[in-house]
C-alpha positions in Angstrom: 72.1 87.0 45.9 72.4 90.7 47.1 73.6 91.2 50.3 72.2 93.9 52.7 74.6 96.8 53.4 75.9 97.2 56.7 73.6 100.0 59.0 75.4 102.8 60.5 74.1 104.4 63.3 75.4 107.9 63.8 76.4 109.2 67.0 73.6 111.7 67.4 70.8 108.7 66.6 73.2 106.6 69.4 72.3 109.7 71.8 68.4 110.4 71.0 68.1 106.3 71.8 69.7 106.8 75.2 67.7 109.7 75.8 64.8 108.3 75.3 64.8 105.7 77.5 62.0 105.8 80.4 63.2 107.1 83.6 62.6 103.4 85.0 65.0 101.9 82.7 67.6 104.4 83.2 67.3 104.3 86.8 67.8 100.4 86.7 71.1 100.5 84.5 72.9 103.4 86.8 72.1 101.2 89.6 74.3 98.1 88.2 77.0 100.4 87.3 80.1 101.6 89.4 80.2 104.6 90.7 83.4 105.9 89.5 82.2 104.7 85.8 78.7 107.0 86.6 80.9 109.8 87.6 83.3 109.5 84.8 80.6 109.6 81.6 77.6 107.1 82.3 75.9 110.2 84.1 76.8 112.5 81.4 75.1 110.8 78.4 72.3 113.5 77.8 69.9 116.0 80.5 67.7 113.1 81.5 70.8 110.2 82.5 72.4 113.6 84.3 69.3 114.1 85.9 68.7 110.3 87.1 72.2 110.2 88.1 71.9 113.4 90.3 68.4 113.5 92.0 68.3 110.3 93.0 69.7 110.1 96.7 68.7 106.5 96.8 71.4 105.3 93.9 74.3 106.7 96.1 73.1 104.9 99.4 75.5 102.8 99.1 79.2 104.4 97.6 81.3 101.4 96.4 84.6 103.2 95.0 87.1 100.5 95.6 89.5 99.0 93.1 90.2 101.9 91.3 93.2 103.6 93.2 96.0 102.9 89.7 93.1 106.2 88.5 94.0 108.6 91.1 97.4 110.0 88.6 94.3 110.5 86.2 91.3 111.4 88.2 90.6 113.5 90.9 89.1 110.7 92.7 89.0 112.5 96.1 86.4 115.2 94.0 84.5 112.2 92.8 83.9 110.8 96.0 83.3 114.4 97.7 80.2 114.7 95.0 79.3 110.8 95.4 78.3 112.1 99.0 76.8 115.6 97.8 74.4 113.5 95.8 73.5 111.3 98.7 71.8 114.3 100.1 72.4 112.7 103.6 71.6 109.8 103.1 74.7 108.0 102.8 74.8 104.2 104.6 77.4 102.8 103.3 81.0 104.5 102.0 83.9 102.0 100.9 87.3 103.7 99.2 91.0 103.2 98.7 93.5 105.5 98.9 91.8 107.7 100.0 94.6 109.8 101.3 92.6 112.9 101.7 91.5 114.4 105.8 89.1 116.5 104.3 87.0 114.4 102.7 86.6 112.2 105.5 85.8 115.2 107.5 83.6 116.1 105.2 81.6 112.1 104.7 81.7 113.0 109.0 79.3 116.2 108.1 77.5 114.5 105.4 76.7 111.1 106.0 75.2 111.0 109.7 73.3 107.6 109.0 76.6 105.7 107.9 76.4 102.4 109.2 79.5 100.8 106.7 82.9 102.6 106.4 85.6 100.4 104.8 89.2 102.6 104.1 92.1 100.4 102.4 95.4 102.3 101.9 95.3 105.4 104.2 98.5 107.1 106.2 98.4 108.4 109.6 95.0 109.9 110.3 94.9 108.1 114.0 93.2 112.3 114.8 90.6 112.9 111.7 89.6 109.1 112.7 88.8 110.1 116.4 87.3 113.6 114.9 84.9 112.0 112.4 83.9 108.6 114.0 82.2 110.5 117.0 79.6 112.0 114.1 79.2 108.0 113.2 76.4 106.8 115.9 74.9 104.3 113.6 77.9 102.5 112.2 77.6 98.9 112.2 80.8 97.8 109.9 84.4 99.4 110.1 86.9 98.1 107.9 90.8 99.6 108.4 93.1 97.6 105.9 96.6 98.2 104.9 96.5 101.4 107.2 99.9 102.7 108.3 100.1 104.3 111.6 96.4 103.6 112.8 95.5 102.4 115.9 97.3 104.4 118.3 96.9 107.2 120.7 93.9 105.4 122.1 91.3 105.5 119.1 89.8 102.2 118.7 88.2 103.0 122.4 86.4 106.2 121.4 85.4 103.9 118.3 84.1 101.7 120.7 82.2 104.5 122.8 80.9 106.4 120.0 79.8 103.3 118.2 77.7 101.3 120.0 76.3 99.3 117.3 79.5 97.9 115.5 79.1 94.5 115.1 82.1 94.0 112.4 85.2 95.6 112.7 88.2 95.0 110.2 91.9 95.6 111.2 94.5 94.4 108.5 98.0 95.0 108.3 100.1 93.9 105.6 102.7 92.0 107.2 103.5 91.6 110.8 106.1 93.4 112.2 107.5 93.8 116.0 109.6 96.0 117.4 110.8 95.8 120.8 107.8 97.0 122.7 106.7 95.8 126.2 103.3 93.7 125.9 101.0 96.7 127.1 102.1 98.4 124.0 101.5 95.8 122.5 97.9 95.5 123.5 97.1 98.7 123.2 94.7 98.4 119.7 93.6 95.4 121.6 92.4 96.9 124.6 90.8 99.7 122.3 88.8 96.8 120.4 87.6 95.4 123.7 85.4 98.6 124.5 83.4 97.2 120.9 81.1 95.6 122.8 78.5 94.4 120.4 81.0 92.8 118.1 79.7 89.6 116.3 82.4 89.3 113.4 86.5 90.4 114.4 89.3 90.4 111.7 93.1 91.4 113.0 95.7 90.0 110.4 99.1 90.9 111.2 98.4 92.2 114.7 100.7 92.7 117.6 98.3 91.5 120.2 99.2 89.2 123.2 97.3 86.6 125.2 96.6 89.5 127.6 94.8 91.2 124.5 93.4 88.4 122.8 92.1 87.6 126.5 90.4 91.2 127.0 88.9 91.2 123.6 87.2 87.6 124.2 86.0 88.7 127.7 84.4 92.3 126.6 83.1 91.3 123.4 80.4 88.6 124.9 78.3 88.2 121.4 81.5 87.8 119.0 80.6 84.9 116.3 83.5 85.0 114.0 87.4 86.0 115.3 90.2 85.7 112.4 93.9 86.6 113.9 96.1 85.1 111.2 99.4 85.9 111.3 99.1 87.4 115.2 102.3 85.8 116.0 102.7 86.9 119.6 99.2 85.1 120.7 100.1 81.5 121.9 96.8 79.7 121.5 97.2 77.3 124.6 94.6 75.1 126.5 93.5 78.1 127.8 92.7 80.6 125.5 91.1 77.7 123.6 89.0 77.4 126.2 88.2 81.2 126.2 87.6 80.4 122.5 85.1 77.4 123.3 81.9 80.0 121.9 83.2 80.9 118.9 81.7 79.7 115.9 84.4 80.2 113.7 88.0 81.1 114.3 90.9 81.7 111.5 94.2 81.0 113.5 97.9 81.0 112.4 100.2 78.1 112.0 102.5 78.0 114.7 105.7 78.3 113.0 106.9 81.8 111.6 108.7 79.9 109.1 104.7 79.1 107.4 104.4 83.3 107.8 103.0 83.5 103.6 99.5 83.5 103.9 99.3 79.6 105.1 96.6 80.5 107.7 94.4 77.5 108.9 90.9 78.0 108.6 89.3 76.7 112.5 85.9 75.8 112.4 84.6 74.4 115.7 82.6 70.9 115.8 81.1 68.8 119.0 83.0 65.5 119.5 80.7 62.8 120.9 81.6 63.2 124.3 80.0 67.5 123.8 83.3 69.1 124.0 84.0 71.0 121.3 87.2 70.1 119.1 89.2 72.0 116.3 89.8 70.9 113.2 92.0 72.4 111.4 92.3 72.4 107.3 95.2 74.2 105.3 94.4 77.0 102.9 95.8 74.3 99.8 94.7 76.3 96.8 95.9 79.7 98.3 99.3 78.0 99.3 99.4 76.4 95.3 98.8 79.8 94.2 102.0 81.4 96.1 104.1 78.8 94.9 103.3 79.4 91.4 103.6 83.0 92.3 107.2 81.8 93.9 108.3 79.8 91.1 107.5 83.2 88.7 109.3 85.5 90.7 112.7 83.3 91.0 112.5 83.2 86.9 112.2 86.6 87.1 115.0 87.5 89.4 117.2 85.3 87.7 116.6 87.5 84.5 117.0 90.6 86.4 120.8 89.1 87.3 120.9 89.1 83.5 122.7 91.2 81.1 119.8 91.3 78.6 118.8 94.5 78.2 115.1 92.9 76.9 115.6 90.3 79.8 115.7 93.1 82.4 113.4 95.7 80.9 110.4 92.4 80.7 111.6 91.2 84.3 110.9 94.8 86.1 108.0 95.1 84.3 106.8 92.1 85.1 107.9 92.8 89.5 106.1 95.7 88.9 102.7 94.5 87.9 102.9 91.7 90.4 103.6 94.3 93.1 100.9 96.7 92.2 97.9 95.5 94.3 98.8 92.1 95.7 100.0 92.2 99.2 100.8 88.6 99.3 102.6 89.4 96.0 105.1 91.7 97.8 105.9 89.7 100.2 106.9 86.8 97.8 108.4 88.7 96.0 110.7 90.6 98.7 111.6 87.3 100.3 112.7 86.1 97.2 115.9 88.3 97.4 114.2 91.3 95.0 114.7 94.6 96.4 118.5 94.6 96.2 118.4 93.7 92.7 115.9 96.2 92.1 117.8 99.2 93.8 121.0 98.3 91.6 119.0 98.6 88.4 118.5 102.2 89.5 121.6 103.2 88.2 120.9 101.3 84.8 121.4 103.6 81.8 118.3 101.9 80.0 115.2 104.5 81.3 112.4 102.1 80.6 114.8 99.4 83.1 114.9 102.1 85.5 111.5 103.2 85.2 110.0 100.4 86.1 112.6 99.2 88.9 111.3 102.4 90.8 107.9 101.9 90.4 108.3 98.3 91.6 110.0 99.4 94.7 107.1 102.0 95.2 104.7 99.1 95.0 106.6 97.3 97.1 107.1 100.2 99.9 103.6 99.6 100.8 104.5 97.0 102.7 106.1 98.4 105.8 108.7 95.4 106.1 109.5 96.2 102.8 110.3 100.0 103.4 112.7 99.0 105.9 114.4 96.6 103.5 114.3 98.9 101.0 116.5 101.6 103.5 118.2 98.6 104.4 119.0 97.9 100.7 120.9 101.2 100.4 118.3 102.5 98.2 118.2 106.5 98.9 121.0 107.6 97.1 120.3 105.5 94.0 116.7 107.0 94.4 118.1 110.6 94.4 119.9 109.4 91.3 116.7 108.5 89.5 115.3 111.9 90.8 117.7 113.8 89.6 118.2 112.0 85.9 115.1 110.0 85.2 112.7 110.2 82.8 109.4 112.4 84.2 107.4 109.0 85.5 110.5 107.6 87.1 111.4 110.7 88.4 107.6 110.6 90.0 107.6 107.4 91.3 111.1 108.3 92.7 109.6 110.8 94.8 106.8 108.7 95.3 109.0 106.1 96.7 110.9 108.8 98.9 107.4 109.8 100.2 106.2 106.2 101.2 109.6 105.3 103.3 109.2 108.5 105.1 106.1 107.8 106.6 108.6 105.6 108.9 110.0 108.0 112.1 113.6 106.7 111.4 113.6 107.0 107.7 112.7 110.6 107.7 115.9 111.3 109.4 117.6 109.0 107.1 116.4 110.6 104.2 116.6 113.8 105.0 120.1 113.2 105.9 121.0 111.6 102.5 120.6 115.0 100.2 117.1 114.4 99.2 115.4 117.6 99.8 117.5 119.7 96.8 116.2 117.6 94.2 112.7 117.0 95.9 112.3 121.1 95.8 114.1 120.8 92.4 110.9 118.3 90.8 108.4 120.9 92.8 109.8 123.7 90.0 110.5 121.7 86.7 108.2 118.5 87.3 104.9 117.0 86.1 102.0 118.2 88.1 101.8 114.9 89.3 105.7 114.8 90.4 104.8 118.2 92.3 102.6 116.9 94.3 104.6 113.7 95.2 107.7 115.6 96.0 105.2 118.3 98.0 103.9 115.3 100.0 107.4 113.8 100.7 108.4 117.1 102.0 105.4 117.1 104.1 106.5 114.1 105.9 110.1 114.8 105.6 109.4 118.1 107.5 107.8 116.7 111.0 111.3 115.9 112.0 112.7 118.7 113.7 116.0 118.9 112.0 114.8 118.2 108.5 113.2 121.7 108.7 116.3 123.7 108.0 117.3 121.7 105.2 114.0 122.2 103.6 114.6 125.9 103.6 117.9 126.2 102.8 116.8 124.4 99.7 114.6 127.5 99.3 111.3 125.2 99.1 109.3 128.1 101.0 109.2 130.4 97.5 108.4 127.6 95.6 105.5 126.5 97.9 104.2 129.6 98.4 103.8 129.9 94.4 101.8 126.2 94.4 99.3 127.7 96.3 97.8 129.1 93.2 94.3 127.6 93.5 94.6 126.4 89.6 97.4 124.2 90.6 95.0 121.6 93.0 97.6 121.6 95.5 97.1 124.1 98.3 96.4 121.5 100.9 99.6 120.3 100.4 101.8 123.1 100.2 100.0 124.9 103.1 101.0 121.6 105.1 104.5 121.7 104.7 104.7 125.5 105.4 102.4 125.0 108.6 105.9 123.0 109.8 108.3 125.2 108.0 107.5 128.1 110.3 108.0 126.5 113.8 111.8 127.9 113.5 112.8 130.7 112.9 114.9 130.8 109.2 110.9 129.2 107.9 108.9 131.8 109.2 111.3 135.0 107.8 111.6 132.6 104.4 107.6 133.0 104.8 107.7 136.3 105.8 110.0 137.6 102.5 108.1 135.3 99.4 104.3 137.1 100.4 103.5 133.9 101.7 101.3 135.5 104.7 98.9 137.3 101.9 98.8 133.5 100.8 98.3 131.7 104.4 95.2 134.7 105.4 93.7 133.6 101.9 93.5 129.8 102.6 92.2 130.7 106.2 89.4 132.3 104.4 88.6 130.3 100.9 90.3 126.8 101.7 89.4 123.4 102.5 89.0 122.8 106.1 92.4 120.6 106.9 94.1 123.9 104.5 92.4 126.2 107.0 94.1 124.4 109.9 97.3 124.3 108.6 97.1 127.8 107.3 95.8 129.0 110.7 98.6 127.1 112.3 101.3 128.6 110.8 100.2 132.2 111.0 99.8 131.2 115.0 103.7 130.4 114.8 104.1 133.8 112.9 102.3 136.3 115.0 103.5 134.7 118.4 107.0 135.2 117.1 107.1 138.3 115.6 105.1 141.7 115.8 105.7 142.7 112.7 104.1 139.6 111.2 101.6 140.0 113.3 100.8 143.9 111.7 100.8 142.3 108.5 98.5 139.7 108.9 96.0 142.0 110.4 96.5 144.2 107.5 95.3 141.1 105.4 92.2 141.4 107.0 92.6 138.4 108.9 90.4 138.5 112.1 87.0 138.0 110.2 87.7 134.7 108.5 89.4 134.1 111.9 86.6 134.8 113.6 84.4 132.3 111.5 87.2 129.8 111.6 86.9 129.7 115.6 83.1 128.8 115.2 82.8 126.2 112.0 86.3 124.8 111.4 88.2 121.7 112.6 88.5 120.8 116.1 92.0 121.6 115.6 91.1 125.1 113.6 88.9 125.9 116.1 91.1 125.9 118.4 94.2 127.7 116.7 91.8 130.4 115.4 90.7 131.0 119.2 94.8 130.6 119.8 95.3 133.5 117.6 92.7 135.5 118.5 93.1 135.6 121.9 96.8 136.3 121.2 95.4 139.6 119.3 93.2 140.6 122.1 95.8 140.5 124.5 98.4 142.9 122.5 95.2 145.4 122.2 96.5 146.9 125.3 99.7 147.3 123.8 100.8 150.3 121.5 99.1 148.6 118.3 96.0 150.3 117.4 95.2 147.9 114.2 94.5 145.2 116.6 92.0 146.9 118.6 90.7 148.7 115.6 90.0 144.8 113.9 89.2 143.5 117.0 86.5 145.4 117.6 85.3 145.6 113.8 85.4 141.7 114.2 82.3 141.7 117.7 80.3 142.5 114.5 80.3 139.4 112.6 
């Protein structure tokens, strides 16, 4: 009996069946796809899927771009979420992100999004200041979620959260791990005493947190309609007869086990019941499956360290690549795996002459740094020299992530003294001139944290970084921001601002002021502040640059910040008009006109 031959459908026919869906239908399938996957091709499949996927506000409402930071190497994810919120039109409620270690975008969801009433950022690095500058612009926000942020929390932010939210009901602080350093108990409390100013909370989540009693105790007294409270793994609250009593209203409470021994996720779930004389009582119930899952997690990682004490090349190369998969987004996984002895075996394979080995014994560590108890075990380890070593003679990904690596211990005050101590900054400047684009841009950001410690600033310069950064600010390159940050802290001494001064990098700087983003106009602004205030000559050529009109429109729309180092500079201008330099006056008063 004959069979029927296979039909082939050709790849135009494929695309004329797409397109000639009804608007309805295509509607309804963008709406149960990611966003990311809309960005990346879904929106592209012909004129009338881009048209659904970029005139209708309503589908990006709500921007869910989690669980897609192991992209960001290959996507310009920042971009994607920047035109995510352009096709919002405004009317953005809901943004949730990872890594999003860009200032300007959030600045920019700030100007954009004035209905947001859910923000949820996982991954970020010290932006305690764009937080206070863009949550003010948030009146409406209902949900804040803040986990696995490094460096947030101080300086008093979560009280202007509290004032310029009125309306947050849940509020999400996670840390990774809790650490303590010697710290009295008001420093302790200070995020606490911040989150008491929330007012309207219903639903509280701090895992990890340094809070006291005292805290704990503010937070329970301010916070009169709070429903749900979670502070796993608080370690310095001692939940005695009195704070249970203070705890008598809540409906549900997540509460650590008492003993730091039990610190591996083993939380007890609290959920209140009334005993028969109308008291309430606790009853507590250990997380079983999520302590079973750690164990198996346990019993994998001890196989796998033992074949990392191997001498099997095969044994070693499966082992690291094994660490590093478990490390990549787990945070319990890290932990597990750094209490089971690890990092140091890690940092000696290094130094092994196999490049896969030592590939991926980096990139664990980098996994692994995001833990900030881990990046003080990994310094602890010994692990910046070997690290140089992969820097200087790895293959181009390990050579990244060594960089990479570099960067994330940094963001730690002491370990940007240690490492720029340890010979680092040659070979990071090194990878800025002979690396991948991708290696540029992790060896740019390492330098920018590498250069907020005073004495680190030399080094950097002496390595002659300030040509090489001045050439990255090629807009082609993508990586102005980040170049213009590191010379924005370059020229607060001297040797930086004549290094500045002698590779055109003030031509550079005036451009940025006038075409960059807004956090590259601040920096830019910044460090032609430090140039002008420090040297008149400077100061001639950056008015021959033409810089007083973009100035001028700097000290009206920019940053906060920007604003205020535009006015800085100008000022500064004004008051040399009386001076012998005519340019000034002569731009000065070209610039009234704008």
């Amino acid at each position: 009996m004959p069979t029927s031959s296979p039909s082939f459908v050709s790849a135009e026919e494929e695309m004329r069946n797409w397109a000639e869906l009804p608007p309805d239908a295509i509607s309804t399938i963008l709406q149960k796809l990611d966003h990311v996957d809309i960005l990346m091709g879904a929106g592209q499949v012909c004129r009338s899927w881009r048209g659904a996927a970029r005139d209708e506000p309503e589908l990006w409402r709500r921007i869910d771009m989690l669980g897609h930071a192991d992209l960001s190497p290959e996507l310009n994810l920042h971009g994607m979420a920047q035109a995510a919120v352009r096709r919002s039109a405004g009317r953005c409620e809901a943004f949730w992100g990872d890594y999003t270690d860009d200032h300007d975008f959030l600045l920019y969801l700030a100007d954009q999004a004035p209905s947001l009433k859910s923000l949820r950022l996982i991954s970020r690095y010290n932006f305690d200041k764009v937080l206070k500058e863009m949550i003010v612009k948030f009146p409406l926000l209902e949900e804040l979620e803040l986990s696995l942020c490094s460096d947030v929390g101080e300086s008093g932010v979560f009280g202007v959260v509290g004032k310029a939210c009125p309306q947050l009901k849940r509020f999400r602080l996670n840390k990774d791990v809790f650490y303590d350093f010697e710290a009295s108990d008001n420093d302790r409390d200070d995020e606490a005493m911040g989150i008491a100013t929330m007012h309207e909370l219903r639903s509280l989540q701090l895992f990890a947190n340094r809070l006291t009693n005292k805290g704990l105790t503010a937070i329970l007294h301010n916070c009169r309609h709070l429903e749900s409270l979670d502070i796993r793994h608080c370690f310095n609250v001692c939940m005695d007869n009195t704070l249970r009593a203070k705890c008598d209203r809540i409906s549900t409470l997540r509460l650590i086990l008492p003993r730091l021994s039990d610190v591996r996720m083993r939380g007890q779930f609290v959920r209140r019941q009334t005993s028969d004389r109308g008291f309430p009582r606790i009853i507590s119930s250990s997380s079983m499956d999520a302590q079973d899952d750690l164990s198996a997690i346990e019993n994998q990682v001890r196989k796998l360290i033992d074949d990392l004490r191997s001498d099997s090349i095969e044994g070693q190369r499966s082992a690291t690549s094994e660490i590093r998969l478990l490390a990549k987004h787990n945070m319990e996984n890290r932990i597990v795996i750094a209490d089971c002895g690890a990092i140091n075996l890690l940092v000696g394979l290094l130094h092994s002459p196999d490049a896969k080995i030592q590939e991926n014994a980096v990139t664990s560590l980098l996994n692994l740094s995001i833990s900030d108890n881990n990046k003080i075990a990994i310094v602890n380890a010994y692990a910046i020299d070997p690290l140089i070593h992969v820097l200087e003679t790895g293959n181009p990904e390990a050579k990244e992530n060594s960089a990479a690596t570099l960067s994330s211990l940094s963001v730690i005050k002491e370990n940007k003294v240690r490492v720029g101590r340890s010979g680092a900054v040659k070979p990071l400047v090194d990878l800025l001139v002979s690396g991948t684009p991708q290696g540029k841009r992790d060896a740019a950001i390492a330098l920018s944290y590498l250069s907020i410690i005073h004495e680190n600033k030399g080094h950097i310069v002496q390595a002659d970084a300030v040509k090489q950064l001045v050439k990255l600010m090629d807009p082609a390159l993508g990586m102005i921001d980040k170049a213009v940050a590191v010379l924005a802290n370059l020229a607060m001494i001297p040797e930086g601002r004549t290094a500045i001064g002698e590779t055109r990098g003030i031509p550079a700087l005036v451009e940025v002021v006038e075409l960059g983003s807004p956090r590259g106009k601040e920096n830019a602004a910044a460090a032609l502040l430090q140039l002008c205030t420090n040297s008149s000559r400077y100061c001639s050529v950056v008015l021959k640059e033409g810089a007083v009109p973009p100035l001028v429109t700097l000290s009206q729309s920019g940053t906060l910040r920007a604003r205020e180092t535009a006015q800085a500079l100008l000022s500064y201008f004004r008051s040399q008009r009386h001076g012998s330099s005519l340019s000034v006056s002569k731009w000065l008063t070209g610039a009234a006109y704008l």
